[in-house]
N, C-alpha and C positions, 0 to 999 in steps of 0.2 A: 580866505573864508568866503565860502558862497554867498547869496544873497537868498533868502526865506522864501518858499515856493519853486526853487529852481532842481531841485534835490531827487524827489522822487515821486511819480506819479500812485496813487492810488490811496484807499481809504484801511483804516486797519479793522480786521475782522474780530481777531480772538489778540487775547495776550495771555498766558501762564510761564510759569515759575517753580522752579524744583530747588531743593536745598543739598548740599554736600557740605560735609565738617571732616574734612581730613585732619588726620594728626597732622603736628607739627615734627618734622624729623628732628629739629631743634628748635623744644618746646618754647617758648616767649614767657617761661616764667607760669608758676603757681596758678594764674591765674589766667594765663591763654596758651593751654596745651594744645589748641587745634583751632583753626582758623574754619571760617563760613562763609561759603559761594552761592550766593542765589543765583540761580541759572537761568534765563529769562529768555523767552521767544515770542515774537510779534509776526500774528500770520496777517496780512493783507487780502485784502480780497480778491485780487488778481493770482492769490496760490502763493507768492513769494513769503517768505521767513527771512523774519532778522534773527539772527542769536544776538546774544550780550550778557550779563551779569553783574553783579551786582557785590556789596563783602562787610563784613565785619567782622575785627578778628577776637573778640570776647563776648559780648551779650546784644541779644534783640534778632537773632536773625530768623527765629520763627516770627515775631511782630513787624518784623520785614518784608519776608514771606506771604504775610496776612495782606497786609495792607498794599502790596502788589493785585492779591486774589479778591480783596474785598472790596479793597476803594480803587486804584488806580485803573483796574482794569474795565469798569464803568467807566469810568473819566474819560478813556481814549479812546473807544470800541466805536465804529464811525467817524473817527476825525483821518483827516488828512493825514499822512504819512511823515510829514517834510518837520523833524526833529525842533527845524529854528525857529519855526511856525506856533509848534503847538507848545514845547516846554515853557514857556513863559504863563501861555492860559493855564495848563494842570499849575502850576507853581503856585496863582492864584485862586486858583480854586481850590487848594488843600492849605490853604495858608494858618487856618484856624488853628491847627496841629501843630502849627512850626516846624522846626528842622530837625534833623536827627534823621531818627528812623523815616520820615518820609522824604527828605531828602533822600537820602540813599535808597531808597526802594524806586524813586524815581528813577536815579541812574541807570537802573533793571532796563528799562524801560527804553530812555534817551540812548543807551549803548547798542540796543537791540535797530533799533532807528538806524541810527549812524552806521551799524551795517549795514544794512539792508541800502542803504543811500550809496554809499561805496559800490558794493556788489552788481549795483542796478548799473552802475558806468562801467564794470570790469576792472575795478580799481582798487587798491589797500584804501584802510582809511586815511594811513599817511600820504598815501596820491593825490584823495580825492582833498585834504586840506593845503596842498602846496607842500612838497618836504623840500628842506632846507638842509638837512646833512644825512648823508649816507651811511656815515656810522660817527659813535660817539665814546667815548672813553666809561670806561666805568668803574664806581667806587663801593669799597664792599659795606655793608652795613648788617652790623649783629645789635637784635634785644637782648643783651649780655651783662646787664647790670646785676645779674643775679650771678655771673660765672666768676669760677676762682680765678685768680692772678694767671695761673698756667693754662687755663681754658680760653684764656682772654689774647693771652700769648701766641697760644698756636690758630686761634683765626685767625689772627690779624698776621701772620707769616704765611697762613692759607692763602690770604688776597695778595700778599710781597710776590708769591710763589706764581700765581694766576695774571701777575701782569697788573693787578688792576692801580688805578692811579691815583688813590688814598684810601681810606677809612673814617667811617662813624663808629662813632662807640659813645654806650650810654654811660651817664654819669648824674651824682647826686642822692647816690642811697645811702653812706655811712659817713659823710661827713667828707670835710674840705682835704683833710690829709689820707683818706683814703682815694680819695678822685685825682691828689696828686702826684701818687705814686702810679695809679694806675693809667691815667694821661701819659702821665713820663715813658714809663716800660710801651705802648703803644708807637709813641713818639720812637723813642732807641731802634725799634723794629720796623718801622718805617720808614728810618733816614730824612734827610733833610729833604728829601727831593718831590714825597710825594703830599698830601694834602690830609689835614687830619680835622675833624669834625668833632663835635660832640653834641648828645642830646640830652638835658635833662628832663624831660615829658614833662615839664610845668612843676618839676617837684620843690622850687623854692621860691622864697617871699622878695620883694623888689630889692632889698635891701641885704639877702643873701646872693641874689644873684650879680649883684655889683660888685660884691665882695669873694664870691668864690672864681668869678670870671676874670678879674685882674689877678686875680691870682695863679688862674691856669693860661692867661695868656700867654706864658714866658713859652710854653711850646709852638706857638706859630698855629694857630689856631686858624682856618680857612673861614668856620661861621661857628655860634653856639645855636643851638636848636631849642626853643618852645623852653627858657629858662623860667617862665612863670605862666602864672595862669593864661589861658590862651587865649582867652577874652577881657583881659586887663590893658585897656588900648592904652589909659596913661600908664600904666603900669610900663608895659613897651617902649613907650615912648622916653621916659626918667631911666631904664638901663640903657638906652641907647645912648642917651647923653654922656653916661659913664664909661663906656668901655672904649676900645679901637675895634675889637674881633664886630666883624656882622652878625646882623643877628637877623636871624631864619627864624619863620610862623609860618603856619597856616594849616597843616594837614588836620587843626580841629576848629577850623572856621571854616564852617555849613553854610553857608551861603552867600551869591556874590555883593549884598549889599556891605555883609559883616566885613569881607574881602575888600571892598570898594572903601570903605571908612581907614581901615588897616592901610592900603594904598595911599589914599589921599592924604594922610595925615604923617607921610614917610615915618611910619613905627616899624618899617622892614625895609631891611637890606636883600633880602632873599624869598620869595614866594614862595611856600610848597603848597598847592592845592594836590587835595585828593580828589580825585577825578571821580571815585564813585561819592565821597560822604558830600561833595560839594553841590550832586546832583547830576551828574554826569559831564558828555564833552561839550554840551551846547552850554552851560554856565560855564565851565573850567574854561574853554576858548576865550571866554568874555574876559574874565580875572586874568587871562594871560595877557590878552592884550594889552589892559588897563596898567597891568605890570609894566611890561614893557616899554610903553607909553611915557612911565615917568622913569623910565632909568634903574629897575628893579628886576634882580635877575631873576626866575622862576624856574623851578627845581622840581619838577613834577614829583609827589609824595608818592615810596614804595607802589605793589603793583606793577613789577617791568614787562610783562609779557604785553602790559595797556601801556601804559607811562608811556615806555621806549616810541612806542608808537606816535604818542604824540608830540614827545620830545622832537625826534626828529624831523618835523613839523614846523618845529617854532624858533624864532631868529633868539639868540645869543646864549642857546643852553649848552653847557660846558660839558656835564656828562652826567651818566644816571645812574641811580642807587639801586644797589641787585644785594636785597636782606639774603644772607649765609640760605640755602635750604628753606626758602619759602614763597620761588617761581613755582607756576602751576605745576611746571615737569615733576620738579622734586616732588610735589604734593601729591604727585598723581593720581591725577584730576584731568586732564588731557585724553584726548583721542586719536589725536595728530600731533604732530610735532608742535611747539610752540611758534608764534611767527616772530617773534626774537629772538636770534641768534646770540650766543655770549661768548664769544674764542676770542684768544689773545689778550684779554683782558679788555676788551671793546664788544659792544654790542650794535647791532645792524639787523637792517629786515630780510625775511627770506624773499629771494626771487618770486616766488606764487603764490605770495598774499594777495585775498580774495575781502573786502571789508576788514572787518578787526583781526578776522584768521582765527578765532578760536572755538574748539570743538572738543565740548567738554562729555566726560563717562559719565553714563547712568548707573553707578554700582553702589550700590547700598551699602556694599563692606565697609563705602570709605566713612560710613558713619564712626563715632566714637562708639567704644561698648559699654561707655556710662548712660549711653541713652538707651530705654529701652524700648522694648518694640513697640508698645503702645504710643509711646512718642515719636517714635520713625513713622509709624503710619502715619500719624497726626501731620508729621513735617512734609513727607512726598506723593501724599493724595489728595485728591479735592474730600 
């Protein structure tokens, strides 16, 4: 990691922000048929542009949007350039608000930087952070707790078929004997050899998830995922005591102090920040390290076209989560190619990454047609 000031010379001029909600080729469920990209660009006064982005895949991405074009971009308009510098003042200076939506609108912002800081050296962002591996394994991940038994089947023989070197799969919607039939069939189709996950989005109480996770331990469980509220630190901390399987948080802890407490108090076995809801790579670097630090592996949370990026970047990460049909490509959302490559069941950066590498469409098609025009204009005009 560089040292603050050394990054890139100049002051920032403008900053704006566009919005894309592509469907989802495979919806995430009733209630996130299509994901949200804020597209973010930071022009400097010397001419140069960062790109970056920003996401959230069900609600807030016009208050996202907003608060890019309303508050943040005040904030930074004459500051210095150098990402490690400034993210800690905005952080403070929007604090009133707390996290969420101004976290993640931040990241808009912090990613748009951190290209432009790359680019300025002729460098990928994984260069200019030190890369540590060349390519990494990858394992498949479907929001699939809403699919039937045979739907659930033939992904997870999709990822067998593709090389990749386990699976996640959601669990905890119908009950302990539906999750152990459906773990098991998962398990049968993946053989002993490759690694199996599970996520319950926080759908149960400390005292279900003690009891539903010795129960599904008998499949050789790699980590359980966010088995309860994701801000319950004792809560974390009493099913840890209970099980053997690790237990993985973090892609809904918005910030690095919340990170920092989670850390220090070993209530994780496995770190997943989300690089954008966390605020972007200038806090997610900090939380990795901190991870690291104490013996805690970190799992960069969905987002591989980013993730990957940073994955291969950072000492002891074993391989990255590519969700079935919900990279940018598939989303088509893209300009250029993506700068993560995913063949053989492994992913790796292309040769002629330039900063983050991404370069996203201006097409309005990719809106949903439940929006209408009165709110498309609202979403992609000042």
């Amino acid at each position: 990691r560089r040292e603050p000031g050394l990054i890139v010379s100049g002051n920032i001029l403008d900053v704006d922000a566009r919005l894309l909600s592509p469907i989802l080729p495979r919806p995430w469920g009733a209630e996130a048929p299509h994901n949200h990209i804020i597209v973010t660009t930071v022009t400097l006064d010397s001419g140069e542009v960062g790109h970056g982005f920003t996401w959230t895949p069900t609600i807030g991405a016009t208050a996202i949007l907003s608060f890019i074009r309303d508050d943040l971009r005040s904030l930074v308009v004459g500051e210095a350039a150098d990402p490690q510098s400034l993210w800690p003042r905005i952080a403070w200076a929007i604090r009133e608000v707390g996290n969420g939506v101004s976290s993640i609108a931040l990241a808009g912002i912090d990613l748009a930087l951190w290209d432009l800081a790359a680019r300025s050296e002729g460098q990928s962002l994984t260069s200019s952070l030190g890369q540590k591996h060349d390519t990494l394994p990858l394992y498949g991940s479907g929001v699939n707790v809403h699919y039937s038994d045979d739907e659930l089947a033939a992904q997870t023989q999709r990822w067998v078929d593709a090389g990749y070197v386990g699976a996640k799969i959601k669990v905890g919607r119908d009950g302990l004997e539906n999750d152990v039939r459906r773990v098991g069939l998962v398990r049968d189709i993946l053989g002993p050899d490759r690694t199996l996950m599970i996520d319950a989005n926080q759908r149960w109480s400390v005292a279900e998830a003690i009891e539903h996770i010795t129960v599904l331990e008998q499949f050789g469980l790699e980590w359980i995922e966010e088995p309860i509220n994701a801000n319950d630190l004792a809560g974390h901390l009493e099913v840890k005591k209970h099980i053997s399987t690790p237990l993985a948080a973090g892609e809904s802890l918005f910030s690095r102090e919340r990170f920092a407490e989670f850390i220090d108090a070993n209530a994780l076995d496995i770190a997943q920040p989300n690089v954008t809801r966390i605020g972007g790579v200038t806090p997610f670097l900090e939380v990795a390290a901190r991870a690291h630090a104490q013996g805690i592996r970190v799992v960069p949370h969905l987002l591989v076209d980013l993730s990957a990026q940073l994955a291969f970047a950072l000492p002891g990460v074993e391989a990255l989560e590519d969700v079935e049909d919900a990279d940018f490509e598939a989303l088509g959302i893209l300009a250029a190619p993506s700068p993560v490559l995913r063949t053989g069941g492994r992913g790796s950066l292309r040769g002629d990454v330039q900063g983050i590498g991404l370069s996203f469409v201006n097409d309005l098609a990719l809106i949903p047609e439940s929006v209408s025009n009165e709110q498309l204009t609202e979403m992609v005009t000042e």
